[in-house]
C-alpha positions as CSV (number, residue, x, y, z in Angstrom):
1,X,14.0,-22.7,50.0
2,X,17.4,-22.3,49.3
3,X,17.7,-25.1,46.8
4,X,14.7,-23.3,44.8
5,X,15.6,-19.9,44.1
6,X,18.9,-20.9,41.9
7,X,16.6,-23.1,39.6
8,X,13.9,-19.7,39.5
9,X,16.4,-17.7,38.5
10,X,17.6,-18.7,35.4
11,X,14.1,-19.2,33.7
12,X,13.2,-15.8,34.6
13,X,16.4,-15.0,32.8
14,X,15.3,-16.8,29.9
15,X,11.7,-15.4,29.6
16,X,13.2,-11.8,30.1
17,X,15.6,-12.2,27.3
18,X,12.9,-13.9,24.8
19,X,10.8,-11.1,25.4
20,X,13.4,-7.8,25.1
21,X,14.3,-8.5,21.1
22,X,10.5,-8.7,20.4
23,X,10.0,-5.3,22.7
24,X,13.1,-3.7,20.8
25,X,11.7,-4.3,17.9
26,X,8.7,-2.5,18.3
27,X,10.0,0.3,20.1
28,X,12.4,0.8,16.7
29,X,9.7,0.3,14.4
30,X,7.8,3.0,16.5
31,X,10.8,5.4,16.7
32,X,11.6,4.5,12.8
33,X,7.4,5.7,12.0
34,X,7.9,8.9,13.9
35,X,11.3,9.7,12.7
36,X,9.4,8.9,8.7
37,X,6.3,11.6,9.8
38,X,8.9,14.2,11.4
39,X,11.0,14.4,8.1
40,X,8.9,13.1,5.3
41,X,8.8,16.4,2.9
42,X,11.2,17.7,5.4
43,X,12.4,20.8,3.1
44,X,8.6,21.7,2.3
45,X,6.4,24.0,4.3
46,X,3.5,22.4,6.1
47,X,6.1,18.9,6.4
48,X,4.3,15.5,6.6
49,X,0.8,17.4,6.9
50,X,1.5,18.3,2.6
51,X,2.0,14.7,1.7
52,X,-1.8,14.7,3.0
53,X,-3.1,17.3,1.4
54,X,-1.6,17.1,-2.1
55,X,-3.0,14.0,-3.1
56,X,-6.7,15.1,-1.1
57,X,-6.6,18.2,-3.5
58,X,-5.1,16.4,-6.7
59,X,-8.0,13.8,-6.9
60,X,-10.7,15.8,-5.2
61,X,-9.5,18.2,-7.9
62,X,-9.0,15.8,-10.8
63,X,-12.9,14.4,-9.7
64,X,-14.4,17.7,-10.4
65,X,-12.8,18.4,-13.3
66,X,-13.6,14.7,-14.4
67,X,-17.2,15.7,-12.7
68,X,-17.6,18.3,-15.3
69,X,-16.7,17.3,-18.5
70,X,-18.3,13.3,-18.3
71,X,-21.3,14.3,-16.8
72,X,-22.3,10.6,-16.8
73,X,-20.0,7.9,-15.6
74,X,-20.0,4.3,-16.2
75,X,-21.5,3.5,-13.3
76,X,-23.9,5.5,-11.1
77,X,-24.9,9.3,-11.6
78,X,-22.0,11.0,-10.0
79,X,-18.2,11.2,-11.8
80,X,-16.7,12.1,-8.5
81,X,-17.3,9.1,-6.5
82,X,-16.9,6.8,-9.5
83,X,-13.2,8.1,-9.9
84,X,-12.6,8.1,-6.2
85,X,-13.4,4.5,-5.7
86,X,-11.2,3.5,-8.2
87,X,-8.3,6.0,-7.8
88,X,-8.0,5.4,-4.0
89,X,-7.3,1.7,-4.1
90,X,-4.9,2.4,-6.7
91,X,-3.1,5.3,-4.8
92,X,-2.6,2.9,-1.8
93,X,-1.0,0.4,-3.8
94,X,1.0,2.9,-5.4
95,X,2.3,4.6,-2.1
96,X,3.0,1.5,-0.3
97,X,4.9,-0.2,-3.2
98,X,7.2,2.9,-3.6
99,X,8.1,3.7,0.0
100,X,8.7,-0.7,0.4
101,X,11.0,-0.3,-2.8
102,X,13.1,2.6,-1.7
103,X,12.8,1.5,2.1
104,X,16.4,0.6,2.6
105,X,17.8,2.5,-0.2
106,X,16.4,5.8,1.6
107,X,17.6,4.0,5.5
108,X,20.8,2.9,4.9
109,X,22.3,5.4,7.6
110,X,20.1,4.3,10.1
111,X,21.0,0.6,9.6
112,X,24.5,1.4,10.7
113,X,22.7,1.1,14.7
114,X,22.9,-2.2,15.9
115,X,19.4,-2.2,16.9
116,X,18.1,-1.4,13.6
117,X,17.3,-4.2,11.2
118,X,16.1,-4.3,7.6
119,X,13.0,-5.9,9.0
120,X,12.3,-2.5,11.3
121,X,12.9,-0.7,8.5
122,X,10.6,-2.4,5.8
123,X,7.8,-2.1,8.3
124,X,7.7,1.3,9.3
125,X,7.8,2.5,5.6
126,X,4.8,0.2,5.2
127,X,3.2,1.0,8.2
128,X,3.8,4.8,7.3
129,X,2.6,4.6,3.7
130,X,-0.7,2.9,4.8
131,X,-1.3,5.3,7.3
132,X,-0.8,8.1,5.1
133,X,-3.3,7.0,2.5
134,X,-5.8,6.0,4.8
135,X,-5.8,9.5,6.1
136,X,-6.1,10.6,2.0
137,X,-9.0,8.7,1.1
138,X,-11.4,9.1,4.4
139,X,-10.5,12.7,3.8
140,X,-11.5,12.1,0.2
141,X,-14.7,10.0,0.5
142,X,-15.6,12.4,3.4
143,X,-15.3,15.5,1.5
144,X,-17.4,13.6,-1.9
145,X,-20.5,12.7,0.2
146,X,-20.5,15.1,2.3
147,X,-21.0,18.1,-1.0
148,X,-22.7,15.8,-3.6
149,X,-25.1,13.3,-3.2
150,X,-24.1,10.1,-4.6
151,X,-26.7,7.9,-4.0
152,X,-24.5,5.0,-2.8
153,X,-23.6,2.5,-0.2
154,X,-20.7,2.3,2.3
155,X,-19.7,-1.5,3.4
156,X,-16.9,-0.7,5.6
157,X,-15.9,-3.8,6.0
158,X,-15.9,-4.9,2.6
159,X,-13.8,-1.3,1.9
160,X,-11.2,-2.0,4.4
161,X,-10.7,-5.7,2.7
162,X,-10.0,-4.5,-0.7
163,X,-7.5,-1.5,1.1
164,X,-5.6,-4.0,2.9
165,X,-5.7,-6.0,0.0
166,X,-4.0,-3.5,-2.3
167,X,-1.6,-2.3,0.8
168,X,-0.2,-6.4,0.8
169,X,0.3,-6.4,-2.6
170,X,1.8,-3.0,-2.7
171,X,4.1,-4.4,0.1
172,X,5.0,-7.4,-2.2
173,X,5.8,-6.3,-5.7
174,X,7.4,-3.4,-3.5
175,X,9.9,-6.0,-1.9
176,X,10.4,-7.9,-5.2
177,X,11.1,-4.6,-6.5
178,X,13.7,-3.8,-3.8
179,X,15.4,-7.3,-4.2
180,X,15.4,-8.3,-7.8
181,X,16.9,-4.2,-9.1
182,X,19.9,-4.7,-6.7
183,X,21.2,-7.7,-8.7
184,X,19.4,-6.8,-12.3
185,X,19.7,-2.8,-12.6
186,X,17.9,-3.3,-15.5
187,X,14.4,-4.5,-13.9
188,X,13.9,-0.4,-12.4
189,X,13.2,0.1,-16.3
190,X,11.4,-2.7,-17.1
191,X,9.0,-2.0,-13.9
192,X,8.7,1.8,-14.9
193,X,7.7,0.8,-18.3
194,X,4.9,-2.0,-17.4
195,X,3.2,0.1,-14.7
196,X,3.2,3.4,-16.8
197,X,-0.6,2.2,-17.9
198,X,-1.6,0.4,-14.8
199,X,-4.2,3.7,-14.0
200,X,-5.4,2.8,-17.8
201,X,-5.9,-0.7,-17.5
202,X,-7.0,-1.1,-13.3
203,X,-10.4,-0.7,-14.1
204,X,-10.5,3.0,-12.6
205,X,-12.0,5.2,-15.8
206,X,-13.2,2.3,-17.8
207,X,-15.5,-0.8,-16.4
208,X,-13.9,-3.8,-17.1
209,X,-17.0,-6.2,-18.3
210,X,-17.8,-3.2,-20.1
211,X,-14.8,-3.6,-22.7
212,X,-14.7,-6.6,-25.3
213,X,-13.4,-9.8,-25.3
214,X,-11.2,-11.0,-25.3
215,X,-9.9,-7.9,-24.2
216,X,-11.6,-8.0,-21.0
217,X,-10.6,-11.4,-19.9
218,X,-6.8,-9.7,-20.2
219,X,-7.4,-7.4,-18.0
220,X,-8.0,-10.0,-15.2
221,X,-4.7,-10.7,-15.0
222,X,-4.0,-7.4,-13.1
223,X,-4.7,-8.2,-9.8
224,X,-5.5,-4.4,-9.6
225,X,-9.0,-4.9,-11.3
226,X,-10.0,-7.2,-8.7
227,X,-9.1,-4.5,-5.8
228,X,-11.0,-2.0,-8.0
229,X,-14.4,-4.2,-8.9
230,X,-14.5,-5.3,-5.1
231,X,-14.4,-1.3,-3.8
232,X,-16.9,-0.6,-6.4
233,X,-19.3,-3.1,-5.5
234,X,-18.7,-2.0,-1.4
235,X,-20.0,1.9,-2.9
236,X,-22.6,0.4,-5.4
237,X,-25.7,-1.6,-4.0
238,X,-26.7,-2.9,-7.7
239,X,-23.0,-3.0,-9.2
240,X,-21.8,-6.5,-8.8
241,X,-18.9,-7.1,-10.0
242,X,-18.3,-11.3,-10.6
243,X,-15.0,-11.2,-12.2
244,X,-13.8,-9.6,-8.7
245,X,-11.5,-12.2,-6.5
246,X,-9.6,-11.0,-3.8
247,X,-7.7,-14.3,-3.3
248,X,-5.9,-13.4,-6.6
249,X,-4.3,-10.1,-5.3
250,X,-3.5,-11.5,-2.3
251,X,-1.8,-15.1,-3.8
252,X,0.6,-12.3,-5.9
253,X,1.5,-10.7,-3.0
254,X,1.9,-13.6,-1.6
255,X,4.4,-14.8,-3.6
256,X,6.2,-11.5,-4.9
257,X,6.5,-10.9,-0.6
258,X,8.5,-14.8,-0.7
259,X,10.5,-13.7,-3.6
260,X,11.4,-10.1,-2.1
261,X,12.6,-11.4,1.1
262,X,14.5,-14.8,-0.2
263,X,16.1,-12.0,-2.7
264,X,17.0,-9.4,0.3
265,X,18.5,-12.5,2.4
266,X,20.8,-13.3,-0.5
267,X,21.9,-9.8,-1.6
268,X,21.8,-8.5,1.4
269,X,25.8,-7.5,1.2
270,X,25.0,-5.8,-2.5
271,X,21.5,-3.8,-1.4
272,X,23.8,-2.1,2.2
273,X,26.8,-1.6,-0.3
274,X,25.0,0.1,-2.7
């Protein structure tokens, strides 16, 4: 008995200390998401609950409007959804890709803790930004079919596939974006620039198959279109939407993710400096 408990000991040493760094992380990561919904829009009345409802009444707003003056969209009889199901998508890329690029620019204080990481910090910016959009666009597709009658479908699962979808890639081109501007200034203009006509060309307003060639097959390269035709055909029981991969979406974030972090771990030094 004696001779046992000394060998014991040290491998429930071991186990404990594998497990606290995972359990530390996620308690940070948890602390770092309610520290983001406590101060995001911290000097504006209403708080976290306005970066809600200011894009809920923007695009419910903009769908009416929309609603009104095209009477007839491209697809379906109602403007409303047929701008939401494209917008949405969009809007979560959007957010997510944002809040990833400014993640440690925004955090540097905090990463002055020793139990905070870059990793912690990358998450719950991601973690918060998909939260908050998911919250935007049930409130949005609630509020649409509950007050018109849209005469369309609702494949939740194929919806929540093309979300995630455009939260990953969001998350990637977001890291890539993070990485690549700390060593080449330049690229923050060259990105503002080439996504300036991204709600143009995503396939929200316009059907893509609808548009010539070869000016359609373009568009295919923005991995955007895919998201979009894939959301659409979720909402849309006769709309089927062929040129719609969700593979290629996810391969780019795939890769822009690999680039983002092997460009963090190298200027690392530059992006806490800075």
């Amino acid at each position: 008995m004696d001779g046992s408990t000394p060998e014991l000991r040290p491998v429930q040493a071991s186990v404990s200390g594998r497990m606290l760094p995972r359990m530390s992380t996620l308690r940070t990561i948890a602390a770092l998401s309610m520290r983001e919904l406590t101060t995001s829009n911290g000097d504006t009345a209403g708080g976290y609950l306005w970066s809600v409802i200011s894009p809920v009444v923007g695009i419910i707003g903009l769908a009416m409007i929309f609603s009104a003056g095209f009477r007839v969209p491209p697809l379906g009889d109602n403007f409303a959804i047929f701008y939401a199901t494209g917008m949405l998508p969009f809007f979560m890329f959007r957010s997510v890709c944002a809040r990833v690029e400014f993640a440690i620019q925004s955090s540097r204080n905090l990463l002055n803790f020793p139990r905070v990481t870059l990793f912690d910090v990358l998450m719950s910016k991601f973690i918060m930004a998909v939260l908050t959009q998911a919250v935007v666009s049930v409130l949005v597709f609630g509020f649409i079919l509950y007050f018109y009658d849209t005469d369309t479908t609702f494949r939740v699962a194929e919806i929540l596939k093309s979300f995630a979808t455009a939260a990953v890639l969001g998350f990637g081109i977001g890291l890539m974006n993070c990485a690549v501007k700390t060593k080449f200034p330049l690229w923050d203009m060259v990105w503002n620039f080439v996504s300036r006509p991204l709600v143009i060309i995503s396939g929200i307003i316009i059907l893509v198959e609808t548009l010539p060639r070869p000016y359609s097959e373009w568009l295919l390269w923005n991995p955007l279109v895919h998201i979009t035709g894939r959301v659409r055909e979720a909402f849309y029981v006769d709309y089927v939407g062929s040129y719609a991969d969700l593979r290629y979406p996810l391969e780019i974030a795939l890769v822009t993710t690999f680039i983002g972090l092997a460009g963090i771990r190298l200027f690392s030094r530059e992006l806490l400096d800075k």
